[in-house]
N, CA, C and O atoms as CSV, one atom per row, in Angstrom:
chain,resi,resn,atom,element,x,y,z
A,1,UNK,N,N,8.270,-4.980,-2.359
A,1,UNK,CA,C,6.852,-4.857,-2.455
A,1,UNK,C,C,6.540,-3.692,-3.378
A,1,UNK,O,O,7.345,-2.761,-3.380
A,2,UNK,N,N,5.464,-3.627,-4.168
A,2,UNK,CA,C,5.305,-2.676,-5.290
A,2,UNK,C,C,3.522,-3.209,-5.455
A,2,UNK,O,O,2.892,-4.244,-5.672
A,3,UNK,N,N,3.251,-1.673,-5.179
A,3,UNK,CA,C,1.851,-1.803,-5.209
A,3,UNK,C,C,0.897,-0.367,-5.669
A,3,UNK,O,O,1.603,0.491,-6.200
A,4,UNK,N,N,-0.260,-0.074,-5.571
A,4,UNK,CA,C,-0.636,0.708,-6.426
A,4,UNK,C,C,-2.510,1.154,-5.857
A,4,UNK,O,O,-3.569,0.565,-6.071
A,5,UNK,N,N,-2.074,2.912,-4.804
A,5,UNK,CA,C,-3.386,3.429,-4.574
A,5,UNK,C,C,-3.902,3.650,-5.566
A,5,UNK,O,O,-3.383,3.916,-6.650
A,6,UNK,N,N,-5.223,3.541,-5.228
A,6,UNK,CA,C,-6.517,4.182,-6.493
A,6,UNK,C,C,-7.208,4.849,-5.766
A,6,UNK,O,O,-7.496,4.199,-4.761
A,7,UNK,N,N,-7.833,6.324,-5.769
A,7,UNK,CA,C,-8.442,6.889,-4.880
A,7,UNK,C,C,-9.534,7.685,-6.218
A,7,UNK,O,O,-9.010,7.852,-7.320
A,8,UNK,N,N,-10.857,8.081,-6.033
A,8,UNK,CA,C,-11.632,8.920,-7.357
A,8,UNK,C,C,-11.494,10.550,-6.456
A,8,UNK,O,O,-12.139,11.556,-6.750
A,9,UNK,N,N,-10.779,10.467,-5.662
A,9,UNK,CA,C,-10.956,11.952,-4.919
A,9,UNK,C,C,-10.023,12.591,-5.699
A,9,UNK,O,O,-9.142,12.074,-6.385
A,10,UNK,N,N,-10.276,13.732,-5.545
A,10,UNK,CA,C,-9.990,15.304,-6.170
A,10,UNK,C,C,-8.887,15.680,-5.491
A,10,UNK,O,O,-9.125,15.737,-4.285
A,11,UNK,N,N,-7.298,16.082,-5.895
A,11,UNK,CA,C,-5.825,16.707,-5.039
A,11,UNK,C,C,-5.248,16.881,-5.927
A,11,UNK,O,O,-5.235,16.132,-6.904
A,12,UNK,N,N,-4.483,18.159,-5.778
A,12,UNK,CA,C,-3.369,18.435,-6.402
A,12,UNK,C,C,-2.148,17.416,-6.498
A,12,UNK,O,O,-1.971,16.592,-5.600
A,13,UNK,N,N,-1.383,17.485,-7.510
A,13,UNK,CA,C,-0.091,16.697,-7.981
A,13,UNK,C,C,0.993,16.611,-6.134
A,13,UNK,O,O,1.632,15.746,-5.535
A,14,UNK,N,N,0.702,17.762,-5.955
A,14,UNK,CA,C,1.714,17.589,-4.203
A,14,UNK,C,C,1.185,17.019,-3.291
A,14,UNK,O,O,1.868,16.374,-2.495
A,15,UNK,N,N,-0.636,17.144,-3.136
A,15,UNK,CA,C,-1.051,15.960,-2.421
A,15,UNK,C,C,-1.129,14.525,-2.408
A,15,UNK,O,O,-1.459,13.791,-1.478
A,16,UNK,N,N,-0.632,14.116,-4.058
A,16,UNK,CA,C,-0.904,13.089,-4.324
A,16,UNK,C,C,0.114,12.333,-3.778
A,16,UNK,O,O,0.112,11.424,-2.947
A,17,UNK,N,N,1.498,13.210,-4.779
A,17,UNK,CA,C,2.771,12.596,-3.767
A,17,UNK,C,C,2.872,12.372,-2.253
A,17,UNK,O,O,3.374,11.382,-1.721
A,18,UNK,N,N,2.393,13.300,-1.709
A,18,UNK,CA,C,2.123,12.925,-0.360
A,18,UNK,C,C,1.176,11.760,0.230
A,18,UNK,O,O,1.195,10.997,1.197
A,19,UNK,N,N,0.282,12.050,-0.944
A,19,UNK,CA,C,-0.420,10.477,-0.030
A,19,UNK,C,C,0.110,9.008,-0.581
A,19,UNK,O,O,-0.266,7.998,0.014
A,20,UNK,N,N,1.108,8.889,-1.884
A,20,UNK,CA,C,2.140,8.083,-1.659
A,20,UNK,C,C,3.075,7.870,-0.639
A,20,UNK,O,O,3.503,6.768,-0.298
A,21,UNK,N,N,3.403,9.030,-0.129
A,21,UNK,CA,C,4.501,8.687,0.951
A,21,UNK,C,C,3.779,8.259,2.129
A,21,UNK,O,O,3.993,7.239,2.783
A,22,UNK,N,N,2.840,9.208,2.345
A,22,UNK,CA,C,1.912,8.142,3.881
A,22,UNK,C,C,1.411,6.988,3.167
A,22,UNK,O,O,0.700,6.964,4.171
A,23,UNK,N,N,1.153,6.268,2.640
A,23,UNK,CA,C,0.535,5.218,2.001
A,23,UNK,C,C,1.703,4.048,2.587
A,23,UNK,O,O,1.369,2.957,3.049
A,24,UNK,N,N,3.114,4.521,2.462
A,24,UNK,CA,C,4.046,3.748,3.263
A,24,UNK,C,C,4.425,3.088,4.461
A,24,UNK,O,O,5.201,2.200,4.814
A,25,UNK,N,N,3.275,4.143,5.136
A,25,UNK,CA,C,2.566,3.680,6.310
A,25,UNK,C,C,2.559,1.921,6.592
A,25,UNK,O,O,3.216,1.103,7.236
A,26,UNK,N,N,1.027,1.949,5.396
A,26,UNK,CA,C,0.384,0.567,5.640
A,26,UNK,C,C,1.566,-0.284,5.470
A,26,UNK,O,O,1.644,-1.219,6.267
A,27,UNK,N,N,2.323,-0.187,4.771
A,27,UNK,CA,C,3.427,-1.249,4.641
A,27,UNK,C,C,4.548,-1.431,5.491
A,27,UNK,O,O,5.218,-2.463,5.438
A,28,UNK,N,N,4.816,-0.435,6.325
A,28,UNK,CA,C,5.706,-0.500,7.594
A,28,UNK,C,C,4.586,-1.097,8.656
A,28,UNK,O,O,5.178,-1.606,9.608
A,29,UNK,N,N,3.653,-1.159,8.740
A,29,UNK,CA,C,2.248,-1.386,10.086
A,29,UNK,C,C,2.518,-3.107,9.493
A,29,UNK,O,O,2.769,-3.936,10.367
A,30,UNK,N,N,2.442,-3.705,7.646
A,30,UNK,CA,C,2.231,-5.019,7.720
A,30,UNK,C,C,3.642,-5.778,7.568
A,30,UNK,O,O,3.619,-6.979,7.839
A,31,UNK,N,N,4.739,-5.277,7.207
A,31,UNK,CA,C,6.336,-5.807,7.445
A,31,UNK,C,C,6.744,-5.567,7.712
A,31,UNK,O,O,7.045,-4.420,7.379
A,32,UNK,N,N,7.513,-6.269,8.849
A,32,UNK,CA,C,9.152,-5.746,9.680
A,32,UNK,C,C,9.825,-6.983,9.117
A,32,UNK,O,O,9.417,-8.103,8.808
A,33,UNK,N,N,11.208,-6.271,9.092
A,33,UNK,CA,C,11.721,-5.196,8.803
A,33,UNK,C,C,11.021,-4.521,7.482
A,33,UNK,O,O,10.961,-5.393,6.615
A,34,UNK,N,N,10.452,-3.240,7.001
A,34,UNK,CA,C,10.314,-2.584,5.934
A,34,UNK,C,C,11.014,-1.445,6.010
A,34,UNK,O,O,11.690,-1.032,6.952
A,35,UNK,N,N,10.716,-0.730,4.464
A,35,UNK,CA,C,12.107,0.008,4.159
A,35,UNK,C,C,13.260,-0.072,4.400
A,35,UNK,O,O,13.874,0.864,4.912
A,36,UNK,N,N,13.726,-1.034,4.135
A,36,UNK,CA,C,15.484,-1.332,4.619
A,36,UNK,C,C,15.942,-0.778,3.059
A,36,UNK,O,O,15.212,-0.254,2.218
A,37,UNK,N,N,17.178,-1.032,2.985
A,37,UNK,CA,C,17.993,-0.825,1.675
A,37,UNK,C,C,18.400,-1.570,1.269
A,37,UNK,O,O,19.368,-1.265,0.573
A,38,UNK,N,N,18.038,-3.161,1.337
A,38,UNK,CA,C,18.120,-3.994,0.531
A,38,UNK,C,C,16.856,-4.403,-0.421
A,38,UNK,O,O,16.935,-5.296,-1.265
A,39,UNK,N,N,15.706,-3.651,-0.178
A,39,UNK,CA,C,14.542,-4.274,-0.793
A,39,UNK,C,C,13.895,-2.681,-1.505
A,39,UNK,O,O,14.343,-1.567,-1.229
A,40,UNK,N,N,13.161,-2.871,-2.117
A,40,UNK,CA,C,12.365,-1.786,-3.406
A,40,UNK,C,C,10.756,-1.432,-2.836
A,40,UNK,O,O,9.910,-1.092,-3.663
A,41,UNK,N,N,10.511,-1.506,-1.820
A,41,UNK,CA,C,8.961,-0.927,-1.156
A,41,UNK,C,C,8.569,0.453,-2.370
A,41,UNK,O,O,9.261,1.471,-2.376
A,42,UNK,N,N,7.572,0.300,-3.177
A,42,UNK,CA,C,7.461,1.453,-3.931
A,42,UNK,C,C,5.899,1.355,-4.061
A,42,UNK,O,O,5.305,0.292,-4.241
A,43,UNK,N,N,5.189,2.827,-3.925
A,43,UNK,CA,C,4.095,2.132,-4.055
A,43,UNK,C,C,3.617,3.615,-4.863
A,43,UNK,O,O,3.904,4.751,-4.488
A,44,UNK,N,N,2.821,3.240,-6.053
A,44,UNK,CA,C,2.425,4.520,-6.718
A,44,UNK,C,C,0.703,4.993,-6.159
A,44,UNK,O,O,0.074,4.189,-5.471
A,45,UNK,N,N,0.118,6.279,-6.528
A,45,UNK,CA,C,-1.067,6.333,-5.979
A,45,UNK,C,C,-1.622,7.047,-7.575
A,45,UNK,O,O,-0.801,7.582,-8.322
A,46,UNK,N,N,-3.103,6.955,-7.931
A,46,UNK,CA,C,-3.688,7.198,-9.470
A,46,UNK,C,C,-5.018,8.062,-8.423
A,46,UNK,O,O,-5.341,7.877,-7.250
A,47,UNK,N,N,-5.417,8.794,-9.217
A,47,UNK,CA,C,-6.372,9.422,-8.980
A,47,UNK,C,C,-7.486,9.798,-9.917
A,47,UNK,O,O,-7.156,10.347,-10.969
A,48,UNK,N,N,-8.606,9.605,-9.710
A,48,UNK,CA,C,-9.275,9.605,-10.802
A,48,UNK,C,C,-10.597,10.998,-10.766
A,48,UNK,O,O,-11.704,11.055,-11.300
A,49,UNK,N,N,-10.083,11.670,-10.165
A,49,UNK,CA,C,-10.301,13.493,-10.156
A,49,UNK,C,C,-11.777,13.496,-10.418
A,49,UNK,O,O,-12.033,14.022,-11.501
A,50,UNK,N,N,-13.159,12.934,-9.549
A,50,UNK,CA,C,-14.088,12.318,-9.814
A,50,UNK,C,C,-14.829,13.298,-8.162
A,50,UNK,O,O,-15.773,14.082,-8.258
A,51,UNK,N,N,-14.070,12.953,-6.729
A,51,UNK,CA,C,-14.988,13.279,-5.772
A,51,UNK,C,C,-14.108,14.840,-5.234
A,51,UNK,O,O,-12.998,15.206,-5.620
A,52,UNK,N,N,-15.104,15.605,-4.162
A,52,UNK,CA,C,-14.027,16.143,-3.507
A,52,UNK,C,C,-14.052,15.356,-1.948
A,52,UNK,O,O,-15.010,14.801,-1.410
A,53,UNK,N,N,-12.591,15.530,-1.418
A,53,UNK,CA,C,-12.768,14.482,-0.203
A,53,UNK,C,C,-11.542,15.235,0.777
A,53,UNK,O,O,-10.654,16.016,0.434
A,54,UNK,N,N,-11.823,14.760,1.911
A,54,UNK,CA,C,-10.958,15.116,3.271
A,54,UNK,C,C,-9.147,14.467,2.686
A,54,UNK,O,O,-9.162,13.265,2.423
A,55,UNK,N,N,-8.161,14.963,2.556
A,55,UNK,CA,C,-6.697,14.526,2.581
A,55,UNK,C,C,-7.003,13.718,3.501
A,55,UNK,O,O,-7.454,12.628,3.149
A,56,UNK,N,N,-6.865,13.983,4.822
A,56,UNK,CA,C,-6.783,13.196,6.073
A,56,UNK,C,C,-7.861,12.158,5.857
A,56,UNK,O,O,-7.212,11.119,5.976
A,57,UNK,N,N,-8.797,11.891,5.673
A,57,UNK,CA,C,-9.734,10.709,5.279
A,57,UNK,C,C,-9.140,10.051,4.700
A,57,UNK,O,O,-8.839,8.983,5.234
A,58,UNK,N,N,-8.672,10.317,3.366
A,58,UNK,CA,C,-7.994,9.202,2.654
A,58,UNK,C,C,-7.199,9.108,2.804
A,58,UNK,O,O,-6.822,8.021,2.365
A,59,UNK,N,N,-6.150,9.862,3.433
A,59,UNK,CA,C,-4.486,9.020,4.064
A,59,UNK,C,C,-4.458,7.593,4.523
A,59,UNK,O,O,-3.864,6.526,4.368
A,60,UNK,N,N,-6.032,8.529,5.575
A,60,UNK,CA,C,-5.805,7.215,7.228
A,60,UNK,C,C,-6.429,5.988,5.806
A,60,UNK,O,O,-5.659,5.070,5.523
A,61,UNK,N,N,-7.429,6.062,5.234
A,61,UNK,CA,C,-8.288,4.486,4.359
A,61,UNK,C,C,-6.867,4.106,4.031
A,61,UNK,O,O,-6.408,3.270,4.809
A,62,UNK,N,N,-5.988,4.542,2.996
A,62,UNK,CA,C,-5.206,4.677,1.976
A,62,UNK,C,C,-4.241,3.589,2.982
A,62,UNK,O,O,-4.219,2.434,2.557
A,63,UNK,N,N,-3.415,3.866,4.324
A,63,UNK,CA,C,-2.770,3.431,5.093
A,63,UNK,C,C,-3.370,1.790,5.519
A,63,UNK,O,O,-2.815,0.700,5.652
A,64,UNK,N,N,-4.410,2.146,5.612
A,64,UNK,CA,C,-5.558,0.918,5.990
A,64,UNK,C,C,-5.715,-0.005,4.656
A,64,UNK,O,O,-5.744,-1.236,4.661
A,65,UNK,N,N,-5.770,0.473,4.010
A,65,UNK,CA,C,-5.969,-0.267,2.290
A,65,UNK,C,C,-5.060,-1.518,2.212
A,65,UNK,O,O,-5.276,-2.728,2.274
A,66,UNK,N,N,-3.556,-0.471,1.992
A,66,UNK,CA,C,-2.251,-1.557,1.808
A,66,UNK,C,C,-2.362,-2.167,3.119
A,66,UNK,O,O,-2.799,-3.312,2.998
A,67,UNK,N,N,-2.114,-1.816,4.445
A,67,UNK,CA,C,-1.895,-2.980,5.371
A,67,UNK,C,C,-2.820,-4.328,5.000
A,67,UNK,O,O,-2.376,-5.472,4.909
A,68,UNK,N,N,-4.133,-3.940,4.818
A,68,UNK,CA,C,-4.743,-5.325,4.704
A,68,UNK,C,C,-4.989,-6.053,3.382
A,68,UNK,O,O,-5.543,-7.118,3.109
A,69,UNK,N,N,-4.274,-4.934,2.525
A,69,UNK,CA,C,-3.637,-5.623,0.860
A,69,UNK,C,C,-2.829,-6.488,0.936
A,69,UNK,O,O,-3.087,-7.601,0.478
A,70,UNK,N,N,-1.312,-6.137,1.696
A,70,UNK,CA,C,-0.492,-6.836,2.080
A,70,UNK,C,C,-0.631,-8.241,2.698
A,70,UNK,O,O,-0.113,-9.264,2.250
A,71,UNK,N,N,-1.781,-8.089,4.320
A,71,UNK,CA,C,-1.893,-9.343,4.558
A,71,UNK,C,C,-2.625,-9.970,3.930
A,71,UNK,O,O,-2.404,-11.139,4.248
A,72,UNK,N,N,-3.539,-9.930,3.068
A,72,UNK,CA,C,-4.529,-10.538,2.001
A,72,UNK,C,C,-3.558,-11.215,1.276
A,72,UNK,O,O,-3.794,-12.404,1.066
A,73,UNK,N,N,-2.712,-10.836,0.921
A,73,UNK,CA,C,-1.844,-11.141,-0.385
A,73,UNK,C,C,-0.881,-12.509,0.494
A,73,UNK,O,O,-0.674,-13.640,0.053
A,74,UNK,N,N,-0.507,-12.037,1.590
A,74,UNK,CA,C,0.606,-13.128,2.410
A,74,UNK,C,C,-0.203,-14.413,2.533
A,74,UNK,O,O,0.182,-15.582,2.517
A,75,UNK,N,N,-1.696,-13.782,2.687
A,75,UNK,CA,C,-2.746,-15.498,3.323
A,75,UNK,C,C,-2.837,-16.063,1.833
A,75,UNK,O,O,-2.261,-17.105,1.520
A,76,UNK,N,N,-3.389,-15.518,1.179
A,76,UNK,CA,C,-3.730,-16.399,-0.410
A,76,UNK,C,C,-2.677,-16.726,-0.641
A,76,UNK,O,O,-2.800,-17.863,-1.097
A,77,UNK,N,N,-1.295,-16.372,-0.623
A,77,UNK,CA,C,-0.340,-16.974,-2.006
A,77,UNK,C,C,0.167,-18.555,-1.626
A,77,UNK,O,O,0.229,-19.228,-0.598
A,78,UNK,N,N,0.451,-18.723,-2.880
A,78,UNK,CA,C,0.515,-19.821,-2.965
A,78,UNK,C,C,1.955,-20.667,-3.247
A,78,UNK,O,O,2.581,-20.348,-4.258
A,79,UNK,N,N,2.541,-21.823,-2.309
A,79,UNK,CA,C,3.709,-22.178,-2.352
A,79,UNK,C,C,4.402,-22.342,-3.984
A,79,UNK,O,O,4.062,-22.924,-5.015
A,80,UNK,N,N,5.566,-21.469,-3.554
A,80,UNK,CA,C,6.411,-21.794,-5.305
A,80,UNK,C,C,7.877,-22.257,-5.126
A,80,UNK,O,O,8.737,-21.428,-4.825
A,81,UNK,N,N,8.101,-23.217,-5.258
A,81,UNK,CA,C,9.087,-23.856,-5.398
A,81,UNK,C,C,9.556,-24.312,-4.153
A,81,UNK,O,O,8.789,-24.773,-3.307
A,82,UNK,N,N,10.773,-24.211,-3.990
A,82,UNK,CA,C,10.823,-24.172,-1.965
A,82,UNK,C,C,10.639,-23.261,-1.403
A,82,UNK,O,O,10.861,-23.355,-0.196
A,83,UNK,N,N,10.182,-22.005,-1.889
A,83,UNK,CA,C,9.558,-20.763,-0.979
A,83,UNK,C,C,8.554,-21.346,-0.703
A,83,UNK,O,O,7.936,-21.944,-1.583
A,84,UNK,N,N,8.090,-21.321,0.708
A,84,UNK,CA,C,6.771,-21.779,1.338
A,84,UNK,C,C,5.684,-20.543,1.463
A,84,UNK,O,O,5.971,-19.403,1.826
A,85,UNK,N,N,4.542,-20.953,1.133
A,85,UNK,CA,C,3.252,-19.605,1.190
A,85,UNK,C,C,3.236,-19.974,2.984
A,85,UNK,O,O,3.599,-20.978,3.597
A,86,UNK,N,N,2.688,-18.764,3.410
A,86,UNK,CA,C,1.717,-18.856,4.729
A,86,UNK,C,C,1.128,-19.713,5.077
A,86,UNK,O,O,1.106,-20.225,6.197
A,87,UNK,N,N,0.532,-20.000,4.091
A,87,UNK,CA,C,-0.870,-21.291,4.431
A,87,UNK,C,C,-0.522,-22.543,4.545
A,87,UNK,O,O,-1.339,-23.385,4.918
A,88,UNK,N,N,0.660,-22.828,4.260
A,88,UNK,CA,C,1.734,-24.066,4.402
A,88,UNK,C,C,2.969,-24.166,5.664
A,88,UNK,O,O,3.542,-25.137,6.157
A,89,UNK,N,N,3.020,-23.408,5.793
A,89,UNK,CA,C,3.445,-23.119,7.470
A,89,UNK,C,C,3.226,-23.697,8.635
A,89,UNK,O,O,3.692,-23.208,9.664
């Protein structure tokens, strides 16, 4: 899985990394098994240095974001080849 926060709030370069790593969150909350060591979970975060805002506010959204990115993404897709989508299940 490889995906990508956008936040317009205002943090230093160490908060940012950090709210990549909690951002990992949402993706352990929407797949099990996640983070194993057979698979690439990477998720970058952009900031667009625009508001000032609570860290902790946007962790918890940020966590909340991808989980329901993730399941958004599992309901829409669409069957490819003999991989079956969700919605064909």
């Amino acid at each position: 899985m490889i995906g990508c926060v956008m936040t317009n709030a205002t943090f230093p370069k160490a908060k940012m990394n950090k709210l990549a790593d909690i951002s990992h969150n949402g993706i352990a909350r929407a797949i099990r098994p996640s983070h194993t060591t057979y698979d690439g979970d990477t998720l970058f975060v952009l900031g667009a240095n625009q508001i000032e805002a609570s860290f902790e506010a946007v962790s918890i959204l940020a966590v909340e974001a991808v989980r329901r990115a993730i399941i958004a993404g599992t309901k829409t897709a669409a069957t490819y080849g003999d991989y079956l989508a969700y919605q064909d299940v």
